[in-house]
Phi, psi and omega in degrees: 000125169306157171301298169336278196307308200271021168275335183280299171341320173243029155260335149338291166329303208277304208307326189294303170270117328001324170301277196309302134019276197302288181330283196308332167309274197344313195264358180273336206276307169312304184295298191261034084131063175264176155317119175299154151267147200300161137324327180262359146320314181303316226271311172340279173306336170264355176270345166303301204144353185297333208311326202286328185302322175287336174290329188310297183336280164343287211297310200268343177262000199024064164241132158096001233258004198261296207293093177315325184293333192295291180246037171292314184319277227278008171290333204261350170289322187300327201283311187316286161339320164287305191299336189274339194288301196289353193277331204289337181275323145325130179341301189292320192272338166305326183302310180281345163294317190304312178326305180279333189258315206092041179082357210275000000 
C-alpha cells in the first residue's frame, strides 16, 4: 500500500469519527432541545469523507436515520464522495495525488 492510500484511509478514519462526534452532539442537543448542528454542517463532513462515520451514526444513535430531504441529501454526498475516490484511481486523479502528496 502507498504512502498516498493510507495517508486517505486514515483520513477517513479521523474525519469519520468527528462525523460521528458531531452526530452524537447533535442528537444529544435535540433530546434536551439545545443548540443544533446546521444540517449542511452534517452534509459537509460527509461529503469530506465522514459518510461511513455518519451512517454508523444514523444506525446506532437513529438520529438523522427518518427525515427524507435529510437523506436523499446526504445519500447524493455519499455518491459524490466515491465518484471522486474512483476518479483519484484514475490517470488524471493520480496527477492530482502526486500534486498533493509530492509523489508519495
Amino acid at each position: 500500500m502507498t504512502v498516498a492510500a493510507i495517508l486517505i484511509l486514515a483520513g477517513y478514519a479521523l474525519i469519520s469519527l468527528l462525523t460521528l462526534i458531531v452526530y452524537a452532539v447533535d442528537k444529544s442537543a435535540a433530546r434536551k432541545g439545545g443548540r443544533r448542528v446546521r444540517e449542511r454542517t452534517l452534509h459537509l463532513l460527509a461529503l469530506a469523507g465522514g459518510w461511513p462515520g455518519a451512517l454508523i451514526a444514523q444506525r446506532l444513535l437513529r438520529h438523522k436515520s427518518r427525515k427524507q430531504p435529510f437523506r436523499a441529501v446526504f445519500w447524493l454526498t455519499v455518491v459524490l464522495n466515491c465518484a471522486v475516490c474512483v476518479w483519484l484511481l484514475t490517470p488524471y486523479g493520480g496527477v492530482m495525488q502526486r500534486a498533493v502528496f509530492g509523489g508519495a
